[in-house]
C-alpha positions in Angstrom: 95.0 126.9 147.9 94.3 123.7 146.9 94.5 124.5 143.7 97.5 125.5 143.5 99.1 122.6 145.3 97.6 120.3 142.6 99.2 122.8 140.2 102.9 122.2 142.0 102.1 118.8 142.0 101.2 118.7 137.9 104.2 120.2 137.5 106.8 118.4 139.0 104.9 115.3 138.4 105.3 116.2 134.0 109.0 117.9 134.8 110.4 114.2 136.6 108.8 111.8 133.8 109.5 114.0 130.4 113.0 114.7 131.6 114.0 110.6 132.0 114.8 109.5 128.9 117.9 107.2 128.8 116.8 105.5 132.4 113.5 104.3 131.1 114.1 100.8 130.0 115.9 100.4 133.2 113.3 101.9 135.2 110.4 99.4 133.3 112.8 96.4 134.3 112.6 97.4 137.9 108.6 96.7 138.0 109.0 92.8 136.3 108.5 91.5 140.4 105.3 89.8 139.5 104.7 87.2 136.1 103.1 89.8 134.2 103.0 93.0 133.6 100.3 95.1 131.7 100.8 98.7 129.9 99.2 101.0 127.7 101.1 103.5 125.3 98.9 106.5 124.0 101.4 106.6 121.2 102.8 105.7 117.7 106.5 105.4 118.8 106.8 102.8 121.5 110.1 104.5 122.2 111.4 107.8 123.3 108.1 109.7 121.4 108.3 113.2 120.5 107.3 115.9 123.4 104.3 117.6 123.0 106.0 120.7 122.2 107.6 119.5 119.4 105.0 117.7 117.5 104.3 120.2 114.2 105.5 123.3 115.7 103.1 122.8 119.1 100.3 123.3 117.0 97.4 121.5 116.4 97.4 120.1 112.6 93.8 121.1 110.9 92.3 119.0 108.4 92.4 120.0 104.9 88.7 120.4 104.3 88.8 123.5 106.1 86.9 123.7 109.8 84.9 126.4 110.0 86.0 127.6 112.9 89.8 127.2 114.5 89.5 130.4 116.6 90.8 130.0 120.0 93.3 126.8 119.3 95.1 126.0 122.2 99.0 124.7 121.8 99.5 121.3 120.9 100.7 120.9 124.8 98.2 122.4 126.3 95.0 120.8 124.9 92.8 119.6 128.1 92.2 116.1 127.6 90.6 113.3 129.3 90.7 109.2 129.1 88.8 107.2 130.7 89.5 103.0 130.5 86.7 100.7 131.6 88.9 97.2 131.4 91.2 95.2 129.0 90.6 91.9 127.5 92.1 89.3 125.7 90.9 86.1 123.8 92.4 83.0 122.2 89.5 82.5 119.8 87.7 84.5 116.7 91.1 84.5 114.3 90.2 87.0 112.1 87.1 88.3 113.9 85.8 91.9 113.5 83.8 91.1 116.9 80.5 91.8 114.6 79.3 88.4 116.0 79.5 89.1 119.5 75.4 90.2 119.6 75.3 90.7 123.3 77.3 90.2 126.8 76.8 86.4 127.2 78.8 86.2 123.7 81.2 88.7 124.9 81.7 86.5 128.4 82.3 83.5 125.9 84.9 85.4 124.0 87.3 87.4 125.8 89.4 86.5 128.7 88.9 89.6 130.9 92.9 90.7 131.6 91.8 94.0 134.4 88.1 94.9 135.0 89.9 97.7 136.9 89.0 101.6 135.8 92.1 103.9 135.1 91.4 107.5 133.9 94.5 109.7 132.1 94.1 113.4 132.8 96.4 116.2 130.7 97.4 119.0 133.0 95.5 121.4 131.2 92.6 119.0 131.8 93.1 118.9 136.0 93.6 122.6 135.9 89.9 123.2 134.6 88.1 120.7 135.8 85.7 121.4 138.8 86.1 118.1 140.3 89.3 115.9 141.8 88.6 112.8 140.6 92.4 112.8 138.1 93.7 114.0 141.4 92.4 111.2 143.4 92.9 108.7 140.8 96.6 109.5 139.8 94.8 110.5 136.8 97.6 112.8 135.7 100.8 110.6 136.5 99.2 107.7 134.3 98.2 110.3 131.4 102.4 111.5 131.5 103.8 108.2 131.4 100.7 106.8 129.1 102.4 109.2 126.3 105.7 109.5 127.5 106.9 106.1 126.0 107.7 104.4 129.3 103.7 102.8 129.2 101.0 103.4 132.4 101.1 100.3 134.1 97.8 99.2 134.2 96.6 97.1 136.8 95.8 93.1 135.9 95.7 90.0 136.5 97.3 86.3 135.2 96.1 85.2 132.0 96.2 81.4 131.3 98.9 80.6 128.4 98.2 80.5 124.7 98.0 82.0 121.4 96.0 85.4 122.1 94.3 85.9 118.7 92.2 89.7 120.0 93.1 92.4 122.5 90.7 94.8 123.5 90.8 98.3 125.2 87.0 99.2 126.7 87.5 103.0 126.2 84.5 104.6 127.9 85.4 108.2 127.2 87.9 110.3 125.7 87.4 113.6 125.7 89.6 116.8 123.8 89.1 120.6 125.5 88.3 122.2 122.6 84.8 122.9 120.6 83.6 125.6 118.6 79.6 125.8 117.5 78.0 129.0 116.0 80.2 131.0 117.5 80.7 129.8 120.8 82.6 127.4 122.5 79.7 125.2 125.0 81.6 123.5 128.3 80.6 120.2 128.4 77.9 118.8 131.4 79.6 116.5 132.8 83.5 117.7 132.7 82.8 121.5 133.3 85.2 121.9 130.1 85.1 123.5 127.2 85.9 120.2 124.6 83.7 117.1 123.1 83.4 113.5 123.9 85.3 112.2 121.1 84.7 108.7 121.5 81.0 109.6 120.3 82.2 110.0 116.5 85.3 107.9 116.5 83.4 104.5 116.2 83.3 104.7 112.9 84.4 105.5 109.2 83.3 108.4 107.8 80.6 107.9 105.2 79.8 104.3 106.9 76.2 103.2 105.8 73.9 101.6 108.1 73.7 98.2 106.9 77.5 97.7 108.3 77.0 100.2 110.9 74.7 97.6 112.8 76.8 94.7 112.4 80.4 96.6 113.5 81.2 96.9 117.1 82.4 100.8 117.9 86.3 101.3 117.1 86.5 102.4 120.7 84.5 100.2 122.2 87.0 98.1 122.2 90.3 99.9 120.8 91.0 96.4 119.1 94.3 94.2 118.1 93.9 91.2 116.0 96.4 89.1 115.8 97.1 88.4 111.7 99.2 85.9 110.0 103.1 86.4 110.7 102.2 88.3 114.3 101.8 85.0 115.8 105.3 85.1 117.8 103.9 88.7 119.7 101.1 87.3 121.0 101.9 84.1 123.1 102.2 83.1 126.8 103.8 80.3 127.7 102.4 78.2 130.6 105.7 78.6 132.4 106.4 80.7 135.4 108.4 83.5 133.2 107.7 87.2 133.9 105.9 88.7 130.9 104.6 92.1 129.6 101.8 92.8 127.2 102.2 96.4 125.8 98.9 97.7 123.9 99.4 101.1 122.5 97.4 103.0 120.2 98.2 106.3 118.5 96.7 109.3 119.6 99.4 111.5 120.9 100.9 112.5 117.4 98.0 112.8 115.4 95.6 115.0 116.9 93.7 117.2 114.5 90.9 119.9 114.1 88.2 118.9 112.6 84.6 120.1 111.6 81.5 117.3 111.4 77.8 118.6 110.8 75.6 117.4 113.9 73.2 114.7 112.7 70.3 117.3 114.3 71.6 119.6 111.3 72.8 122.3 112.7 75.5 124.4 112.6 78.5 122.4 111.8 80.9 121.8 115.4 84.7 122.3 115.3 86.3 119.6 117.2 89.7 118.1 118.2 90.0 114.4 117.0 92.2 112.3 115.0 94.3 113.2 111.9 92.5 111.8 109.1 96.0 109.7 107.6 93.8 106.7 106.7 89.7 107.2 106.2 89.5 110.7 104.5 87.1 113.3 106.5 85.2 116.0 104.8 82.6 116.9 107.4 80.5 113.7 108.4 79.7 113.2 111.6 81.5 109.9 112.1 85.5 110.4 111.8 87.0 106.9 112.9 89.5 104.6 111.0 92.7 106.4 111.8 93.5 105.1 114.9 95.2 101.4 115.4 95.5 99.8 118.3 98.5 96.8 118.6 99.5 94.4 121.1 102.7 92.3 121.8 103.7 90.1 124.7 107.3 90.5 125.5 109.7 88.3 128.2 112.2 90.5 129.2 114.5 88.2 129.8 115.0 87.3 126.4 114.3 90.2 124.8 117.0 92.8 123.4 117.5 96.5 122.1 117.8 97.5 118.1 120.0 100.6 117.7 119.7 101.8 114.7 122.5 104.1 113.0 122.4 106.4 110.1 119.9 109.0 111.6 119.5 112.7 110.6 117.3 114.5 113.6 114.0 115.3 111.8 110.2 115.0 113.2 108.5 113.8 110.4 110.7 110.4 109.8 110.5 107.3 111.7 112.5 103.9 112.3 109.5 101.6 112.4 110.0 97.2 112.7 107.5 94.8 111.4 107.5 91.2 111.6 109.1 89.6 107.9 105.2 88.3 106.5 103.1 90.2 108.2 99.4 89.8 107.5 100.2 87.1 104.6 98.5 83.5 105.5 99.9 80.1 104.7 98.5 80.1 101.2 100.0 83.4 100.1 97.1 85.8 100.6 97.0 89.0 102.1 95.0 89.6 105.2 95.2 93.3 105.3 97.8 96.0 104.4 100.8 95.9 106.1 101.6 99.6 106.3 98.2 100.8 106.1 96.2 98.4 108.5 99.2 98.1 111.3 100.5 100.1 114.0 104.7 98.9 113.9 105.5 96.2 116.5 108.0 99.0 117.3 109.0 102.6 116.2 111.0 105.8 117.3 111.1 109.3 115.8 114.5 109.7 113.5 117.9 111.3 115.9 121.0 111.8 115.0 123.7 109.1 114.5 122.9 105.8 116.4 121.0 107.7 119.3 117.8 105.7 117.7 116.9 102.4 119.8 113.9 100.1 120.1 113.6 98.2 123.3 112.2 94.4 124.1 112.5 93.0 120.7 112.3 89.3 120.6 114.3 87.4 118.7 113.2 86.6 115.3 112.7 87.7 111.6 112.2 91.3 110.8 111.7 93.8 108.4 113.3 97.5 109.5 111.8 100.9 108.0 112.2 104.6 107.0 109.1 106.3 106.9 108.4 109.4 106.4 104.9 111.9 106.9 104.8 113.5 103.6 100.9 114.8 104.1 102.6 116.9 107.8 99.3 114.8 109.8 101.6 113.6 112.3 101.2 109.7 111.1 104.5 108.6 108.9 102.5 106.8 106.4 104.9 106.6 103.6 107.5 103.7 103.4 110.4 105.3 101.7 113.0 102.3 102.3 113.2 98.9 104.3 115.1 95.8 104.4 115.3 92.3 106.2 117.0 91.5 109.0 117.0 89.0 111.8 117.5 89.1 115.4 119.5 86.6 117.3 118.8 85.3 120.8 122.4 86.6 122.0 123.1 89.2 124.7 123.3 93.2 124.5 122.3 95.6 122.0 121.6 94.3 118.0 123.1 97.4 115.7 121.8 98.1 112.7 122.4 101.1 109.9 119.5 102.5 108.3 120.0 106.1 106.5 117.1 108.2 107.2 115.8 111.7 107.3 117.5 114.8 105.7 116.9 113.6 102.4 118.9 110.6 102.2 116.9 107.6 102.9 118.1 103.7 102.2 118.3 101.1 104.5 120.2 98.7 102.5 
């Protein structure tokens, strides 16, 4: 019986959040009653993300290199999967640091400015239904995981940060676990979850084919999920000292790009057949470690003076994106680049191609930007090719900022 009131609750609980769409940003308005305001996004799109259902067909992409085993695939929608958040930081020092000097906790205590120490766990439906114990129940686990991918964000609990120019964000991801593994034929339910699946955040940490001179001087990639704050990001990533009410969004992409993989075990055996992360950036072909592909990005908003980009020229089509970067990202004073734009960096805001002007970005500060089409040409869920972009800049006036952009169908220019 009580199972199936927790299946009642799942279900109206995803039917009320997937079905508000145009209500969100007013909703997120509602909760600025306090000076700041923490979420977490679990997407690419900080706006009005593709449903589960519709991302590739509802089924799972598979990696080109062939796992060995992809019998038994659940639909995109209904993989089981499990989050589990330790804390969020942020620090004011390190510009530019990979966190590879931070040898132990006094050095981390030095560093960051702890934002929540507070757990949060994000539970899929799939995930409650199978699971032996009640903790998403108990937790809310499966209202934070809807509105953690929904767009809207999960509010995460925090507290007051003093004001400055945040250089590092990080997300303390203790687990994060996809319901699906196959191994020599079977498919072994994890110990601890009673679940069929893998605790991903055990081969996420890092690139495939890392050696183990840079292994010991990296940090895990999930250990924190971290934002660095590089050249022409500056304007995202300050709070003033005044009594303003602020958010701090820090998403990461996971929802779109989830993808089968196969690793061989570091024991040898036979090789596993695992749900992870599309391989768009760091190439997999059966290591054990599968990182690089997801990026995590911060921004601090003020709602008051922030304002909505609709964009016009749209042609409805899954695989094409508006995305907005700051103008001279990741380019220092003297010219040089500090990473790669479109490679290195999650958009400071992006939202699946519709049709017409029904395409809008929400909380946009005012300031100098660069709006793109882009496109997934290798179908992995991640819209890694630009395939136009131009300038534009964003005044500190009331209402909606329009904007054309032709994209999707074919017929791409944003000139």
């Amino acid at each position: 019986m009580k199972r199936t009131l927790t299946a009642i609750l799942i279900l109206s609980a995803v039917s009320s959040f997937s079905s508000c769409r145009k209500g969100e940003e007013a909703l997120v308005s509602h909760l600025f009653n306090q000076r700041m305001l923490v979420f977490l996004k679990g997407t690419y799109a900080t706006d009005y993300p593709l449903g589960w259902e519709e991302i590739n067909g509802n089924a799972l992409f598979v990696d080109a290199s062939e796992p060995t085993d992809v019998s038994g695939l659940p639909a995109y929608d209904a993989l089981p999967i499990f989050l589990d958040v330790g804390e969020i930081r942020l620090s004011t020092k390190g510009y530019l640091s990979t966190l590879g000097e931070l040898d132990d906790e006094k050095d981390a205590e030095k560093f960051w400015d702890v934002l929540s120490p507070t757990r949060q766990v994000y539970c899929s439906p799939t995930f409650v239904l199978l699971n032996n114990d009640n903790s998403c129940i108990d937790k809310a686990g499966y209202i934070n995981f809807v509105e953690l991918f929904n767009g809207r964000g999960a509010t995460y609990p925090s507290r007051d940060v003093g004001p400055g120019a945040y250089q590092h964000a990080g997300v303390y991801v203790r687990t994060f676990f996809t319901g699906h593994l196959r191994q020599s034929g079977t498919a072994p339910v994890d110990t601890v979850y009673k679940v069929n699946g893998y605790r991903m955040n055990w081969i996420l940490g890092y690139d495939p084919g890392i050696d183990a001179a840079m292994r010991s001087v990296l940090p895990s990639q999930w250990f924190p999920l971290h934002h660095t704050t590089h050249p022409g990001m500056q304007n995202s990533m300050y709070v003033t000292g005044e009594y303003i009410p602020l958010g701090i969004e820090i998403r990461f992409n996971i929802k779109e790009n989830l993808m089968v993989h196969s690793f061989v075990p570091s024991d040898n055996s036979d090789p596993a057949t695992v749900v992870g992360i599309s391989d768009w950036r760091r190439p997999h072909t059966s290591e054990i470690d599968m990182g690089g592909n997801v990026l995590t990005r911060a921004r601090i908003f003020y709602p008051d003076f922030t304002r909505t980009v609709r964009v016009s020229g749209g042609t409805k089509d899954i695989r094409y994106y508006y995305a907005i970067y700051y103008q001279g990202e990741c380019i220092d004073g003297f010219g040089n680049p500090t990473c790669i734009r479109d490679l290195d960096q999650l958009p400071l805001a992006a939202t699946p191609v519709r049709a017409g002007n029904d395409n809008r970005m929400t909380y946009i500060m005012p300031g100098s930007y660069v709006i793109q089409c882009r496109y997934d040409a290798v179908r992995d869920g991640y819209p890694e090719q630009v395939l136009s972009e131009k300038n534009f800049e964003l005044p500190a006036e009331l209402g909606e900022f329009n904007i054309s952009c032709v994209c999707g169908g074919g017929a791409n220019d944003c000139s």
